[in-house]
Structure formats: structure tokens, C-alpha cells
C-alpha positions in Angstrom: 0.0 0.0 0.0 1.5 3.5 -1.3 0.4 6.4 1.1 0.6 9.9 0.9 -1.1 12.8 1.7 -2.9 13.6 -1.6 -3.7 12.1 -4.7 -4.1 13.7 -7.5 -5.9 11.8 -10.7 -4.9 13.5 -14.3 -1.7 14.7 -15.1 -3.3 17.8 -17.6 -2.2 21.1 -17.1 -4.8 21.1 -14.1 -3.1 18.0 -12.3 0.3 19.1 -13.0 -0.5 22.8 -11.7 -2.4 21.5 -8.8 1.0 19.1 -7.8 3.1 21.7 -7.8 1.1 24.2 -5.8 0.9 21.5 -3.4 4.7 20.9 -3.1 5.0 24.6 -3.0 3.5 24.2 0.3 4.8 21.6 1.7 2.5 18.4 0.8 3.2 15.3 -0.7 1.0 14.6 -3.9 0.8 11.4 -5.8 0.2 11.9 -9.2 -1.4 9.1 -11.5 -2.1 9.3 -14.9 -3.4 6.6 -17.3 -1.4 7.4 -20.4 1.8 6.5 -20.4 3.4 9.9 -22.2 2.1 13.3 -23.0 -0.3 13.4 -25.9 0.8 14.7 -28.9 -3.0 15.3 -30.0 -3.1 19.4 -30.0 -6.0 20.4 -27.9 -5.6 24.1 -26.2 -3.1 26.5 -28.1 -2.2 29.1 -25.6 -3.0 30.0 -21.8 -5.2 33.4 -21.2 -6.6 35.4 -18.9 -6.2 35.7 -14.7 -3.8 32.7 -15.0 -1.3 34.7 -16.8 -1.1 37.1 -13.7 -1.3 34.6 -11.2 2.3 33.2 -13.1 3.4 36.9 -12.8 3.0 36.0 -9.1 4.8 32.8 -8.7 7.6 33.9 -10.8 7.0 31.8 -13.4 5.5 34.3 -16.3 9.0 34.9 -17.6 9.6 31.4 -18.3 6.4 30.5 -19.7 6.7 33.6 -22.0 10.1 32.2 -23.0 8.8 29.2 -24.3 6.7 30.8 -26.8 8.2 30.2 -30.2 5.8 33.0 -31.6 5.0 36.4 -31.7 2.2 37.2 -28.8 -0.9 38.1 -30.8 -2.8 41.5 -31.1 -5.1 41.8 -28.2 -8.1 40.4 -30.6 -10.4 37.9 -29.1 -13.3 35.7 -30.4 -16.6 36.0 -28.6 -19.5 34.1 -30.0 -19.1 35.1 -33.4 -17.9 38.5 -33.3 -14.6 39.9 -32.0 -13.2 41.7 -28.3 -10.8 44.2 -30.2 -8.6 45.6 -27.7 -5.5 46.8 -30.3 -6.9 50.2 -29.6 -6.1 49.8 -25.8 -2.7 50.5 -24.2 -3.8 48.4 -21.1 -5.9 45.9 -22.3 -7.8 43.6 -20.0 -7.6 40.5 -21.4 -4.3 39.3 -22.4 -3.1 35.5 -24.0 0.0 33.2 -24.4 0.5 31.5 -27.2 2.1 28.1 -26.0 0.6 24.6 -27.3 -0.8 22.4 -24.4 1.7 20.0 -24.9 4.5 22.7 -24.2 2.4 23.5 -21.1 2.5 20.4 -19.5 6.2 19.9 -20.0 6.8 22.9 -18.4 3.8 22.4 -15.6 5.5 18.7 -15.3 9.3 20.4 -15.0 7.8 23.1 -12.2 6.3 19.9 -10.1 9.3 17.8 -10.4 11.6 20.6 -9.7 9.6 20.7 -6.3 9.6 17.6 -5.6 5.8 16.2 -7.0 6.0 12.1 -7.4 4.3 12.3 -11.2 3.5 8.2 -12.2 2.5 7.7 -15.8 0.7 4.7 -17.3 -1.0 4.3 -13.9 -4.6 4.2 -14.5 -7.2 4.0 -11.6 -9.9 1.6 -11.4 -11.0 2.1 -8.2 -12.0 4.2 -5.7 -13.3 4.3 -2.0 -13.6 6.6 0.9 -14.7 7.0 4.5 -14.2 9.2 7.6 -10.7 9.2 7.6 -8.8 8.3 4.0 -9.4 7.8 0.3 -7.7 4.5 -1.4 -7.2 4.2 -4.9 -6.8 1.1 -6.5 -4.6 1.1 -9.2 -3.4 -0.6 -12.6 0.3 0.3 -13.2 3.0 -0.9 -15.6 4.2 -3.8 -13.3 0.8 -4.7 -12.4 -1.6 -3.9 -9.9 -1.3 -1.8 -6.2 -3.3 -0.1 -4.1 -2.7 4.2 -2.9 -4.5 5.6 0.0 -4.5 9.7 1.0 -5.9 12.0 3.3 -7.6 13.4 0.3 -8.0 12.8 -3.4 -8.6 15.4 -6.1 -9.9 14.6 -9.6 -8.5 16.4 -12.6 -9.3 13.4 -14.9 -11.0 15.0 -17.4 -14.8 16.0 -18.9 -15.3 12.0 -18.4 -14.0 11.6 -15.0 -14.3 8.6 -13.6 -13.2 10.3 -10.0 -17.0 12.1 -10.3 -18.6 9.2 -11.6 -17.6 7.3 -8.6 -18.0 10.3 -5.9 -21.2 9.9 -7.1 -21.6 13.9 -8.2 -24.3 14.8 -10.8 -22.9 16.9 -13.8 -25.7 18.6 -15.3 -25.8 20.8 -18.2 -26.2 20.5 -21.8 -24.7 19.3 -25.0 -24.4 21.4 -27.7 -25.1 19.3 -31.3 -22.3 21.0 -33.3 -18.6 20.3 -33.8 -15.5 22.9 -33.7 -12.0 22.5 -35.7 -9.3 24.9 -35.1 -6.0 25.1 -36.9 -3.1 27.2 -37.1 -2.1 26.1 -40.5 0.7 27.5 -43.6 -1.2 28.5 -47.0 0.7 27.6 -49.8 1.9 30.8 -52.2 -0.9 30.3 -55.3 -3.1 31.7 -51.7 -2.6 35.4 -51.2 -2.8 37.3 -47.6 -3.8 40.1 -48.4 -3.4 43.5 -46.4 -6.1 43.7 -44.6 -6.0 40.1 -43.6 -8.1 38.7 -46.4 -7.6 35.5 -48.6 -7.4 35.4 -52.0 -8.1 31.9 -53.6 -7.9 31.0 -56.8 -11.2 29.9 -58.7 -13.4 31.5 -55.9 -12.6 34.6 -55.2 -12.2 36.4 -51.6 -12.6 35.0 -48.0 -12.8 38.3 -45.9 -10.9 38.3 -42.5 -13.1 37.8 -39.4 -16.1 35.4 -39.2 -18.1 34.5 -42.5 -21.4 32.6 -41.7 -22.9 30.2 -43.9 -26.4 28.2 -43.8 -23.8 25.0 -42.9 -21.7 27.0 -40.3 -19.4 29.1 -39.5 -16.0 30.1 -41.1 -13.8 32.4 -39.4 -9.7 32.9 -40.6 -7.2 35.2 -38.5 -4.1 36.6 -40.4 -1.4 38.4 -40.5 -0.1 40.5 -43.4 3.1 38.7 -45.0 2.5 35.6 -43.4 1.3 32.6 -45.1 0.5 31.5 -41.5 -3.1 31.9 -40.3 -5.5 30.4 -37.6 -9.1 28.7 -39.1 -12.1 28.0 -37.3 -15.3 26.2 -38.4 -18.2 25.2 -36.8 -20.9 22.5 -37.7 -23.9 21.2 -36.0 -23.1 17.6 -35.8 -24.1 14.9 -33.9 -20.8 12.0 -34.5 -18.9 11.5 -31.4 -15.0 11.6 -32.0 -12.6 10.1 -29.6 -10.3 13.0 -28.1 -7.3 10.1 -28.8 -8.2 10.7 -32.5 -6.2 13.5 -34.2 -8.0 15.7 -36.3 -6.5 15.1 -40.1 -5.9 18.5 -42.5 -8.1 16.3 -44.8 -10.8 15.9 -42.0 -10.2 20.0 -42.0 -10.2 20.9 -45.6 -13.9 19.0 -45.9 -15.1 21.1 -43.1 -14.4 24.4 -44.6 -15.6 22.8 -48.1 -19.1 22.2 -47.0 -18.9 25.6 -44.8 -17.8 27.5 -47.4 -18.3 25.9 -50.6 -14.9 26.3 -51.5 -11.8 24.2 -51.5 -9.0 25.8 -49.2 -5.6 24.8 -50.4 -3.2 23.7 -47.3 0.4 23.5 -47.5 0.5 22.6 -43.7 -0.6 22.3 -39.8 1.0 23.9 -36.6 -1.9 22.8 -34.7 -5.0 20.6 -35.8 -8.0 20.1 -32.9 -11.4 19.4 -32.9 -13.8 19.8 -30.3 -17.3 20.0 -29.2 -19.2 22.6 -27.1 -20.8 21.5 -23.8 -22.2 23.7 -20.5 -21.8 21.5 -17.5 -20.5 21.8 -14.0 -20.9 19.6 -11.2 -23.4 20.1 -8.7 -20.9 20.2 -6.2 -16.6 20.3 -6.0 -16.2 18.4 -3.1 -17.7 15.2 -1.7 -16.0 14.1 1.8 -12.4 13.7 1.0 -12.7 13.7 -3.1 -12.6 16.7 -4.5 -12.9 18.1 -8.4 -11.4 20.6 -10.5 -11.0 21.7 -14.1 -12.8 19.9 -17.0 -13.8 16.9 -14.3 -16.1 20.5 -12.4 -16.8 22.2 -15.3 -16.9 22.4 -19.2 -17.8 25.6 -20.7 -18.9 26.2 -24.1 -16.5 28.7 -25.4 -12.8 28.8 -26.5 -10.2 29.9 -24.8 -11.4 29.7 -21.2 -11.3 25.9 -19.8 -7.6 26.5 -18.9 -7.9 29.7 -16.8 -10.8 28.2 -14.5 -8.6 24.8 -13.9 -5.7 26.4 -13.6 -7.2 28.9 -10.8 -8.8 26.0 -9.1 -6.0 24.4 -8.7 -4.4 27.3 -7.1 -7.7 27.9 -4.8 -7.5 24.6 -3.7 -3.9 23.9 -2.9 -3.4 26.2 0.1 -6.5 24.6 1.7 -5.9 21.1 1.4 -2.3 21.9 3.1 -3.7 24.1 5.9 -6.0 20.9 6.3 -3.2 18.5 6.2 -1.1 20.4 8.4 -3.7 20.5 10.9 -4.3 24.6 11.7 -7.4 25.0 8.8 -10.0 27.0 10.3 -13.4 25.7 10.3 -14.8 25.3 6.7 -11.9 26.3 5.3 -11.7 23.7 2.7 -15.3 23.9 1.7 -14.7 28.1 0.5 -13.1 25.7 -2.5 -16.9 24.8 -3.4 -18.2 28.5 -2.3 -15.6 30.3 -4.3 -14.6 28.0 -7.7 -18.5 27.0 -8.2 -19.0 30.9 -8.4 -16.0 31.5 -10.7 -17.4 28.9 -12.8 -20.7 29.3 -12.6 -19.2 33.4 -14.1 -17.1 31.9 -16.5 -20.2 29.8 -17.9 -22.5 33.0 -17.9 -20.3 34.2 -20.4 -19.6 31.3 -22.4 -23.9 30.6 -22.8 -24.2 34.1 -23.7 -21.7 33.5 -26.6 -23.8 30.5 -27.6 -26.7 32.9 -28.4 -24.6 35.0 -30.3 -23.0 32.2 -32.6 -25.9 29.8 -32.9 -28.6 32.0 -34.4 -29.4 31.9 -38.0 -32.0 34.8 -38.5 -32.4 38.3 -38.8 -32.8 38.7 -35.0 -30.0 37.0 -34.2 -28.0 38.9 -36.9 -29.2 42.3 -35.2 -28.2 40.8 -31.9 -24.8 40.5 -33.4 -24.3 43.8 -34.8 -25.6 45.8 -31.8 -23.1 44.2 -29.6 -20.6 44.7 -31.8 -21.9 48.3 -31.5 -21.1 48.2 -28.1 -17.8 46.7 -28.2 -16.8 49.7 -29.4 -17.0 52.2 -26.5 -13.8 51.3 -24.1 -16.3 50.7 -20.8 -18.4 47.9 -22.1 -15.1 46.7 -24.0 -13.0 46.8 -21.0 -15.9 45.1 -18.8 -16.4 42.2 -21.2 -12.8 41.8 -20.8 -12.8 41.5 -17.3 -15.2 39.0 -17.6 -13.6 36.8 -20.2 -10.3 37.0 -18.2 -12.2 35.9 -15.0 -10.2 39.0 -13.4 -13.6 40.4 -12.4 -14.5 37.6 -9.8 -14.8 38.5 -5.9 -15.0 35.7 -3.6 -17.2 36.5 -0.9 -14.9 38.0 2.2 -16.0 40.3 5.4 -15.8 43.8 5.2 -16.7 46.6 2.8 -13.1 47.5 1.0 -13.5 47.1 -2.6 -10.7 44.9 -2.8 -11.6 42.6 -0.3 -12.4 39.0 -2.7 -10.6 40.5 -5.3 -7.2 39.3 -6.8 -4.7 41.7 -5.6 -3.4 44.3 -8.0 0.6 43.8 -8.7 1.9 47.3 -6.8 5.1 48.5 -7.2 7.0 48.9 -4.0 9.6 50.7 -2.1 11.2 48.8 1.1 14.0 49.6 3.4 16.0 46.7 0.7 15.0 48.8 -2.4 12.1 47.9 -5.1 10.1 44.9 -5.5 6.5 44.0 -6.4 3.5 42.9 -4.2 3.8 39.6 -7.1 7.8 38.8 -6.3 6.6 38.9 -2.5 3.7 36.3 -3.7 6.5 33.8 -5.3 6.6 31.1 -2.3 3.0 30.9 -2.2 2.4 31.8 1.6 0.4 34.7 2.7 1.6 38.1 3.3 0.4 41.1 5.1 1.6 44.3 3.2 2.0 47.7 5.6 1.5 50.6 2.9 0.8 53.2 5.4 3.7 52.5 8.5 0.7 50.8 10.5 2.7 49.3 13.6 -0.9 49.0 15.4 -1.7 46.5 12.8 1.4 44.7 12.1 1.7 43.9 15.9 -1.3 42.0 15.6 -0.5 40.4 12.2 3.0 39.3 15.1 0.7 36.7 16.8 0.6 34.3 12.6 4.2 35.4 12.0 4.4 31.7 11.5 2.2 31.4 8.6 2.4 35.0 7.3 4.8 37.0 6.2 4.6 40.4 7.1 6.0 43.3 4.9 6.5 47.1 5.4 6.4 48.9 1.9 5.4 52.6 0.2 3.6 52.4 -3.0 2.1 55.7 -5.2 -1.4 56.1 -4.5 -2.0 53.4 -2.4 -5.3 51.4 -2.6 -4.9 50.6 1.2 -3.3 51.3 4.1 -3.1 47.4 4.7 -3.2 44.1 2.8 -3.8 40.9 3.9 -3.2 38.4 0.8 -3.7 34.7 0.8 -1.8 32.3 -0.6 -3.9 32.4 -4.2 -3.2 36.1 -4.3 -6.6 37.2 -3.2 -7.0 39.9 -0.6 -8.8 38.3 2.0 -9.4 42.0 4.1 -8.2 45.4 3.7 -7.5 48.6 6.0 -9.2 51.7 4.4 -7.0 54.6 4.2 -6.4 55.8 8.2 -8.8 53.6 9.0 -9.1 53.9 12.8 -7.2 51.5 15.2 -10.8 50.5 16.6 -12.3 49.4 13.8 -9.6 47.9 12.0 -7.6 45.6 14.6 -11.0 43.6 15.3 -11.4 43.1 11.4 -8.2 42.4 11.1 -7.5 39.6 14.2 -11.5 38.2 13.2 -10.0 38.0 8.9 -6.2 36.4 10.1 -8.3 33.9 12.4 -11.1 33.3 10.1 -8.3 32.3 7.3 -4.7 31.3 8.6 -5.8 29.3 12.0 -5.6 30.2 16.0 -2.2 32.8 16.9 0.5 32.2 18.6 -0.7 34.0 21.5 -4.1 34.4 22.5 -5.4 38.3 22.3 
């Protein structure tokens, strides 16, 4: 019998974030995975959104960015069939990575074994049981069969997760009848880019830039000028149901865009081929005694471009928890605020992602004003900017006590001046513990912030404009309660001692 203190089922980006987080503080994950090797099936094509910040914070951003073999791409996102445009913004809102999953999860597999994370491939589990005081796992590996037990057990196995089937969790929602292909692909010379990001194809004419709809589906083709490299999209209502093992062909891809389009698209090429269809479901709870959820396995959203933010932020959420738990100080209920506050994230991220469904899946002339009159919108930098926050899942506030507006919010990155020079509120976030940040020389505040200098760090910094005269962050980079500006002693040591207890466990010292 292997035992450790979590297991972790699905070595995805989810899995493999989730292990490391772990390590990070100071737990020992098991990590099982049924294939033997990374798949080389393309699926996502790039991280965006919160995630990228919450890198920024582990220092990690720099190394991810490094990885990309591409040029970033103009701030230019799909939604439901028209286009956030945010080239026109110096600080846009929503931001993306161009890095293929595969690259991901070699670098998400390199940060957990650089920490330490036991990641077993071609492990497969076929079994699982619980009760009052462990999970056990029984298990099919290479040299035959064993069984795992944990304190806890989190599954990150996928849209068909057996983990939830077995938990016994509902996963309602609905199934869209249509299938997506995307494709980064090279056009061969005899088709012309031309300046404004059309095509020109011989025999049929011009394919504008942008989204072209079609009684079959939707087209929609991304350029840049010079480059013979461009992204497709199509989307058909189908009702086959492909095996995710099963690469899409560029043969499979051409006969899409054919019976789209009516027009055969000559391909010299592929970066990335992926198909995928559209579902809205999330499970009607993301913990059941000791198993837990997160990413696809908790939720699937119908949208691009968003599954990898939530799982990667839930894995995040979680972490911290599951170790306060495991090292015995968690306050009560701390590790159900996983449930409270990733159900609510999701249940954002999926408002969104059904309202893009409206938008792409109507045919008629309503649904084409629809269209146009948000497109309208999009074009005044409020609405713009707000839709961004919501795509990036930025604009999420988790429930916390007080009134300060950045209480539940993630924390902004401030730059900082300390008695050691300059830093940033992120490099103080890159060992993943919490911190309380003094912006205003608060020493009425910081005393009391003494009694958990064994769980949070405590910092002493000037910052233009500050937002608040004190911070205190959690491990996931949300501000769990903020001072107002000269907020009075009276009022804010009582918040302050009720948010460290309610969050980071009993002091040292009793008040």
C-alpha cells in the first residue's frame, strides 16, 4: 500500500498545476495518470486570462513567456461570433500566451518535479473508495496492480471523470449538437494574404478576414499580413462523437471548410490541428468528503479559450486549503470556501460562455441584429473593458467580510519601495504563503498580524497612490481584508484579528 497525503488523478495542465502548488507548500501529492506519455493530439493552443497574472505572481510568467516560439498576438479575441478588439487599448484587459498544451504540460511537469511532486505515468485508476478518515485508490500500473491511500484525493481526470462518476456527483448541463475545428495552418503561395488580412483563392474569389457565416456554419480565418500562417475555425452542427485520442486530419479540415464555405482551401500545412465539441456543465458540487474536483472533471464551458484559466485557478484555490488541512491549523470550513468560491468562478465563467452561444448559434435576422448591436457596443472602451474582465475571470470577488472594494478581489501587482530597495507585491507572492503588506507604517496593525508570523509574512512597503493602508493576501493572491485609508485602530484591529483567524488558523498567542 503507497500512502501519501494527496492524490491527484490527471496529469493535464490542471493536475500538473495542482502538484506543484501542493509541493510549494509543503504536501506530498501522488500523481497518476493513465497514459503513459504526453499526448501529442493538440488540444488548447495558448493559456489566457487571470492565470497569466497569477504566473506573474509565482515567478513563473517569464519562463512560460520564454517558451513561446511565436510572436504574442494583437489583443483580438473571439466572442460568440464576433470579435473583443482591444489593439486600440494601451492596457488591455484581457491578455493571451501563445504556448501549445503540450508545451504546457512539459513545463507544468518540470515546475512539479523541480519541487519535488511524485508524477506516475501509465497508472490508470480503477477504483475508488472513501470514508471518515482516507481515500484508497486502486490502481493498474505498468508492473501490475497496487493499491494508494491519501488523506484526500482530487480529480482532474477530465470532462469523463471517472473520479466524479464514482464520488457519485451529478454533472448537469447540456450538449451542444455541433462540432469545432481549429487550426493554425501554412497557406501555400498560389493563396494570397492580403493587407487587410483577407484571402485570396484561386477559382473562388475572396474570403474576408473575421467570421463569414454560412447556412452549414461558421467560417472564421485570422491573419497576418506577409504571413502565409493563419489560424481557421469552423463550426458544424453535428451529432458523431470523435474520440479526443483521434487527431483531427488536415483532410478531416479541408472538408469542413468545403461544406462551410463551398470552397476548397488549399493547405500547404498544420501547426496545430484540434477538434472539439461545445458543452455547459458543471458539477453540482466540487467536493464530496475527502474527493474533490477541478477543471474539465467540475466544469466544461462552451467557449474557446477559457477551460484553462478556471482549472488552472482552481488548482491554485484549492492547494493552500488542502495543506492548511493537512497540516492540521485550517479553520473551520476552510476547505469547503473551495466549493463556495470556484462554483461561483465557474458558474461566471459559464455566464459568459452561454451568452456566446446565443450570439454564434442563431441563424435569423434577429439574431444577426443581436450580433451587430453588440458589436456596437464593443466599441466604447467601458463595455469593451468590462467584457474583458469577464472573459479573463479578473472580475471575480470571492465573498470576504468587510466593505473595502478589494476585499475577494485578486490583488493588484503594486510596485513597491522597502527599506531593501524595489520589488513587487507579485515577487513577494512567489513562495505561495500569505503576506500582510503595511503601505501606510501601521505598527498598530502589524503587531497584531506578530501573533501568525508563523504562517504570514509580514512586509513594510510605500507604493504611489496606495489602494490601502493594509493588505492581507492569501496564498492564491486574493485579498482576503483590507484597511481603508487611516482607518481607525478601533475598527480595523478587530477586522483584522477576526479575517487572520477566520483564514490562517488560532495565533501564537491568544489576544
Amino acid at each position: 500500500m503507497t500512502n501519501t497525503d494527496v492524490i491527484i488523478v490527471g496529469a493535464g495542465p490542471t493536475g500538473l498545476m495542482l502538484a506543484a502548488e501542493l509541493r510549494l507548500a509543503g504536501v506530498r501529492p501522488l500523481l497518476l495518470e493513465r497514459q503513459p506519455q504526453r499526448r501529442d493530439t493538440p488540444k488548447a493552443g495558448g493559456l489566457g486570462g487571470q492565470i497569466l497574472e497569477l504566473l506573474r505572481h509565482r515567478g513563473l510568467l517569464d519562463r512560460f513567456q520564454a517558451a513561446c516560439t511565436g510572436p504574442a498576438p494583437a489583443p483580438r479575441f473571439p466572442f460568440g461570433g464576433v470579435h473583443l478588439d482591444f489593439t486600440q487599448l494601451t492596457d488591455p484587459p484581457l491578455h493571451a500566451l501563445p504556448l501549445p498544451q503540450q508545451e504546457l504540460e512539459r513545463l507544468l511537469e518540470e515546475r512539479a518535479g523541480e519541487l519535488g511532486a511524485d508524477v506516475r505515468r501509465g497508472h490508470q485508476v480503477v477504483g475508488v473508495s472513501q470514508d471518515d478518515a482516507a481515500v484508497r485508490v486502486d490502481v493498474q500500473g505498468p508492473d501490475g496492480p497496487y493499491q494508494a491511500s491519501a488523506r484526500y484525493l482530487v480529480g482532474c481526470d477530465g470532462a469523463r471523470s471517472r473520479v466524479r462518476d464514482r464520488a457519485g456527483i451529478g454533472f448537469p448541463g447540456t450538449t451542444y449538437p455541433e462540432v469545432n475545428r481549429l487550426a493554425q495552418v501554412t497557406l501555400p503561395e498560389t493563396v494570397t494574404v492580403l493587407g487587410n488580412g483577407d484571402l485570396d483563392v484561386p477559382g473562388f474569389g475572396t474570403i474576408r478576414a473575421g467570421f463569414t457565416r454560412t447556412d452549414q456554419g461558421l467560417f472564421g480565418v485570422g491573419s497576418s499580413p506577409g504571413s502565409q500562417a493563419v489560424s481557421l475555425y469552423t463550426i458544424e452542427d453535428e451529432s458523431t462523437e470523435y474520440d479526443d485520442d483521434v487527431p483531427m486530419t488536415l483532410t478531416e479540415l479541408q472538408d469542413s471548410v468545403h461544406r462551410v464555405l463551398g470552397v476548397h482551401l488549399p493547405l500547404a500545412g498544420s501547426a496545430r490541428l484540434s477538434r472539439f465539441t461545445f458543452k455547459a456543465r458543471q458539477a453540482e458540487r466540487y467536493r464530496h468528503g475527502r474527493i474533490l474536483l477541478a477543471g474539465d472533471a467540475a466544469h466544461l464551458f462552451p467557449a474557446t479559450g477559457v477551460a484553462l484559466n478556471a482549472g488552472l485557478l482552481d488548482a491554485v484555490n484549492l492547494a493552500w486549503k488542502l495543506a492548511a488541512d493537512l497540516d492540521g491549523w485550517a479553520p473551520s470550513g476552510l476547505l469547503d470556501t473551495y466549493h463556495t468560491e470556484r462554483h461561483l468562478a465557474g458558474a461566471r465563467t459559464m455566464l459568459h460562455a452561454r451568452a456566446q452561444v446565443a450570439l454564434r448559434r442563431g441563424h435569423d435576422p434577429a439574431a444577426e441584429a443581436l450580433r451587430e448591436v453588440f458589436s456596437e457596443l464593443l466599441t466604447d472602451e467601458q463595455p469593451l473593458r468590462r467584457m474583458g474582465a469577464l472573459v479573463a475571470g479578473s472580475d471575480v470577488r470571492y465573498p470576504m467580510s468587510g466593505s473595502h472594494p478589494l476585499a475577494g478581489t485578486f490583488a493588484p501587482d503594486l510596485t513597491l519601495h522597502t527599506d531593501q530597495g524595489m520589488t513587487s507585491l507579485a515577487e513577494l507572492m512567489h513562495t505561495g504563503r500569505p503576506v500582510l503588506l503595511d503601505l501606510a507604517g501601521r505598527p498598530d496593525l502589524r503587531e497584531i498580524a506578530g501573533d501568525w508570523r508563523h504562517r504570514v509574512d509580514i512586509h513594510v512597503a510605500k507604493t504611489g497612490q496606495r489602494p490601502a493602508d493594509v493588505l492581507l493576501i492569501r496564498p492564491d493572491a486574493h485579498v482576503a481584508w483590507a484597511a481603508a485609508l487611516d482607518e481607525p485602530a478601533g475598527t480595523a484591529a478587530p477586522a483584522l484579528r477576526e479575517a487572520l483567524s477566520g483564514w490562517f488558523g488560532t495565533p501564537l498567542t491568544s489576544p
